[in-house]
N, C-alpha and C positions, 0 to 999 in steps of 0.2 A: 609818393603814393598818398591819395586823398586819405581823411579821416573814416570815408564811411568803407574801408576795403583794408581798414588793416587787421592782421591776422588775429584770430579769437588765442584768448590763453587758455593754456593748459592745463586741464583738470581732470580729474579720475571723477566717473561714473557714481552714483549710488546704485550699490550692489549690494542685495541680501546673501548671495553666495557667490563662491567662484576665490572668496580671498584667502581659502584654505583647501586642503586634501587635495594636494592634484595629484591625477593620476599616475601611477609607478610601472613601472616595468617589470614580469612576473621575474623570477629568476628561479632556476628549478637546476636539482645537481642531484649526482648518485650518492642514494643513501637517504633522500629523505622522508621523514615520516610523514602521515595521511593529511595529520593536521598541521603540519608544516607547508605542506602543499596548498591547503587552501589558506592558510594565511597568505601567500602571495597569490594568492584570487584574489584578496583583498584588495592590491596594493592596483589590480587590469580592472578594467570596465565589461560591461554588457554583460553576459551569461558569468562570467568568471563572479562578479561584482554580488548577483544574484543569490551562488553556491555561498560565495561565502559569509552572507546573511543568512541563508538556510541552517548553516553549520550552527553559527552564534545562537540561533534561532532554539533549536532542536537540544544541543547540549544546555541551557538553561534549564529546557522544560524536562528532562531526565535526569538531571541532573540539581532537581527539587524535590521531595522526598512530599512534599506536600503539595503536590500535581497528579490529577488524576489523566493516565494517559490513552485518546481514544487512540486506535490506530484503524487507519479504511485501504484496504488492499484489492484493487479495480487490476484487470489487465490477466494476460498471460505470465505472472509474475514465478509462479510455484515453477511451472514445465520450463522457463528459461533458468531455472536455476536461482533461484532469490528465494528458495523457501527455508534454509538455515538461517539465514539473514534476522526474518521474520521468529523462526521459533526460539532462536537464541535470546531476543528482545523476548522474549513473552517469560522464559527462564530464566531471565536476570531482572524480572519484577519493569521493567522498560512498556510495556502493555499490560493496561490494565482492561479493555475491551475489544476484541476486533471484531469489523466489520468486513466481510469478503465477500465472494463470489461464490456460487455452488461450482462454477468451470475449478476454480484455486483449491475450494475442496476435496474436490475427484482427483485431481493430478497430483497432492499430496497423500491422499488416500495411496493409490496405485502406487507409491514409490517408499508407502510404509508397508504395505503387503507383499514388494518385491519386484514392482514392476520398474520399467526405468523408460528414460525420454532422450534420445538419441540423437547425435548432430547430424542435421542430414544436407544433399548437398545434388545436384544432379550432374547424373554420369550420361556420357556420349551426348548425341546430336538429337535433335527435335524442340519442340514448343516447351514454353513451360506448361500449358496447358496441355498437352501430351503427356510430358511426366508427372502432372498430378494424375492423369487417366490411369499411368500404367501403377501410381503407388494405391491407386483404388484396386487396382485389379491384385495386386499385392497383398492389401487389406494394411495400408499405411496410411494413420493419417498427418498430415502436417500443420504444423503451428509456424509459418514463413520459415525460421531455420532448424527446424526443430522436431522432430519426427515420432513418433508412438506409434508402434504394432497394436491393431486391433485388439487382439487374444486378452491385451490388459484389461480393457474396458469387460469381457466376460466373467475375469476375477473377480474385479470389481463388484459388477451385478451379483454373485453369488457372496461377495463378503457382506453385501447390504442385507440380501435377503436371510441371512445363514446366523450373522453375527450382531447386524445393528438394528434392521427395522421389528425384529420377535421383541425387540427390548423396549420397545416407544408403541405400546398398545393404544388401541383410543386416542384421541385426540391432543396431541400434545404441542408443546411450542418448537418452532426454529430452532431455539437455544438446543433444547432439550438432544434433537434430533443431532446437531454438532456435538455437542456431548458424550452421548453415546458411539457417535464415528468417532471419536479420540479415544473410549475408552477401548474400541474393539481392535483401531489401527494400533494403539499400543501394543494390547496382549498379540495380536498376529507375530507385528516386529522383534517380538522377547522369543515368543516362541518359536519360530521360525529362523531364529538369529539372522537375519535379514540385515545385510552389509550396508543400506542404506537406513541415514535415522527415522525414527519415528515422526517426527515433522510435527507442524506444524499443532493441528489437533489435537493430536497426541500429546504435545506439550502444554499446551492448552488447558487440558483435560487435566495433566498430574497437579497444575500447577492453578486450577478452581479459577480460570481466566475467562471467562463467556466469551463465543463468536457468536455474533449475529448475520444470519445471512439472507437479507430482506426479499432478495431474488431468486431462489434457490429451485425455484420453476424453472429458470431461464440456465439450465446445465442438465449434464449427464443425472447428476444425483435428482436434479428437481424429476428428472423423468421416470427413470426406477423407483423413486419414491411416489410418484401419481399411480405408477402399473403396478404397485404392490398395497396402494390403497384399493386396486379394483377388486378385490379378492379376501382384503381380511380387514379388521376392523383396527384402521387405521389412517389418521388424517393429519394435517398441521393446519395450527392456527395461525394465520399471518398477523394478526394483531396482539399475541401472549407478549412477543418481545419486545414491548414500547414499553411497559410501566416496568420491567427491571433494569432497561436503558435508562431510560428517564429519571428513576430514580437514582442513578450512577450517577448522572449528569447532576441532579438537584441536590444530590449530599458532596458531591465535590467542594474542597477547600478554593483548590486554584483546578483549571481544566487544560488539557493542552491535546492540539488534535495534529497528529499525521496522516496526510493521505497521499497516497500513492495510488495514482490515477484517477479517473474521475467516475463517472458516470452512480449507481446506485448506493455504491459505499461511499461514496464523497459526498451526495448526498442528506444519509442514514447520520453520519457523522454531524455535518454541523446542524440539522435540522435542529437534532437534539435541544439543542441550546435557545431552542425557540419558546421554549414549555417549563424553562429552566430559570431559577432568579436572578440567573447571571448570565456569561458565555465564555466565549475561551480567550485563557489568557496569553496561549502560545498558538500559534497555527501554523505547520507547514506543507506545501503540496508541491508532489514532483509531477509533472504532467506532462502532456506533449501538444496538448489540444488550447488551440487559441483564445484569447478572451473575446476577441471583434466578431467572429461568430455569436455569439448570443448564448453559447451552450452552458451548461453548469457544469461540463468536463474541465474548461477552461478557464471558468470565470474567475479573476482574480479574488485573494482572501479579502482586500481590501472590499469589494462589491460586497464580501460577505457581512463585512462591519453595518452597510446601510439597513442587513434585514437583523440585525441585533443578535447577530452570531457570535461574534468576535466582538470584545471589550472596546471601550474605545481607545483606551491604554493598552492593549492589546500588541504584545509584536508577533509580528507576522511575516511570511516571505516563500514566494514561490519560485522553482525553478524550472524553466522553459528546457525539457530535454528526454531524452530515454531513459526514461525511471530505471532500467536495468543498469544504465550508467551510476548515475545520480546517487539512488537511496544506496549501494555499499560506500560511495564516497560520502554521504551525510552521516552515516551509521560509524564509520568507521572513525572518521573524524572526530564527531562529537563523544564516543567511548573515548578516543582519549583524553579528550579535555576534562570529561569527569574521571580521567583516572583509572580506565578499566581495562 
């Protein structure tokens, strides 16, 4: 063999990674605990890899006494059953702000005054668009698996008009108006001894927690609360809620933000940190909506870092899935790691 064809030697690549962590194999057995589980998320890749950055994520940032903690709750979260989840964190000092939906507000409302939300399922033969026709004719409405009889939403309207809006005269803030829904869905739940907890608000409320609900037009409550401004001397100011956010956000030591889902409360949450001398030191978001769409439901925390939301030391970590899965496996996790 000539000299100019003989075989090159042998050498290893320059490589900045790849010479360490390789991937593991989950291994999972009966009996074991939350965060035992997502420790061998650690060890898989993709979505598994994700959760369990989110865990590490989420258990620093509550697990710092000197973290102020937003929290943004987007979605059908309360009527799927997440709204313990949520009041529990707000009772164990875990939130220090939340940002919701007026829809999340009314469905913990109805289920502190007695109402309840139902697994629903279609029986016999026809369209699904037939059986939604026939749970109209019913007076049922549906949340995909998920069911509420009409009559609640009546209660409702009568507990706003009866117990909470005689209390927010004149012009007053969003806050205010949540506020007052906690204090009244409480005393209902005491008094009524009402088999389901007080929720949400309610906990909120004992425990001097502010919700902001920057959309609160856009639900049941924004609506009852417009048709009972047409009659009495009674309005909201969509702008009262920015300088006691803001000021939350600007006396913050360290900031740390979860959000569960996207759209207005995901938002409300990192805007904050725009108007702030600093931003968040922790960030986690469960979502289900893509980043390559262009949406801000989706958009990665990292994109948030570029508008100076998020530190630039900042950890952070998203996870791609049904937040009905996700946030009790993040919540539950991270409690134990701090010990709770």
């Amino acid at each position: 063999m000539s000299e100019d064809h003989e075989p090159a030697e042998d050498h290893e690549p320059e490589r900045e990674e790849f010479s360490h962590d390789p991937v593991a194999h989950a291994a999972v057995r009966a009996g074991m605990t939350v965060d035992e589980l997502v420790g061998e998320y650690g060890d898989a890749g993709i979505g598994a890899t994700d959760m369990h950055e989110a865990v590490d994520v989420y258990a620093e940032m509550i697990g710092d006494d000197d973290v102020t903690n937003f929290f943004g709750l987007a979605g059908a979260m309360v009527p799927a059953g997440m709204r313990r989840i949520v009041a529990d964190l707000i009772r164990d000092g875990h939130i220090d702000a939340l940002v919701t939906t007026g829809a999340n507000l009314t469905h913990d409302a109805i289920e502190a005054i007695g109402g309840k939300h139902h697994h629903g399922q279609v029986h016999g033969e026809g369209t699904e668009r037939e059986h939604d026709e026939q749970l109209r004719d019913e007076g049922v409405d549906r949340i995909y698996n998920v069911y509420l009889p009409q009559e609640h939403f009546a209660l409702f309207e009568d507990h706003l008009r009866s117990r909470v809006f005689p209390e927010c005269e004149g012009v007053v803030s969003i806050q205010r108006l949540t506020e007052e829904l906690g204090r009244a869905n409480a005393a209902v739940n005491e008094a009524e001894d009402v088999d389901e907890r007080p929720g949400i608000a309610a906990t909120a409320y004992e425990h001097d927690v502010p919700i902001y609900c920057p959309a609160v037009q856009d639900s049941v409550l924004g609506l009852q609360a417009w048709m009972y401004s047409q009659t009495n001397e009674f309005s909201l100011d969509a702008l009262a809620d920015m300088t006691p956010l803001t000021d939350k956000a600007f006396d913050a030591e360290k900031a740390g933000a979860m959000v569960v889902g996207g759209g207005v409360p995901k938002n409300f949450v990192l805007q904050t940190m725009l108007v702030a001398p600093g931003a968040y030191d922790y960030a986690v978001q469960l979502t289900m909506d893509q980043p390559n769409t262009g949406g801000l439901s989706g958009a990665t925390l990292d994109e948030a870092r570029s508008w100076g939301k998020i530190e630039r030391a900042g950890r952070n970590a998203s996870v791609y899935a049904d937040a009905t899965i996700t946030l009790p496996l993040v919540v539950a996790a991270a409690r134990e790691r701090v010990g709770e």
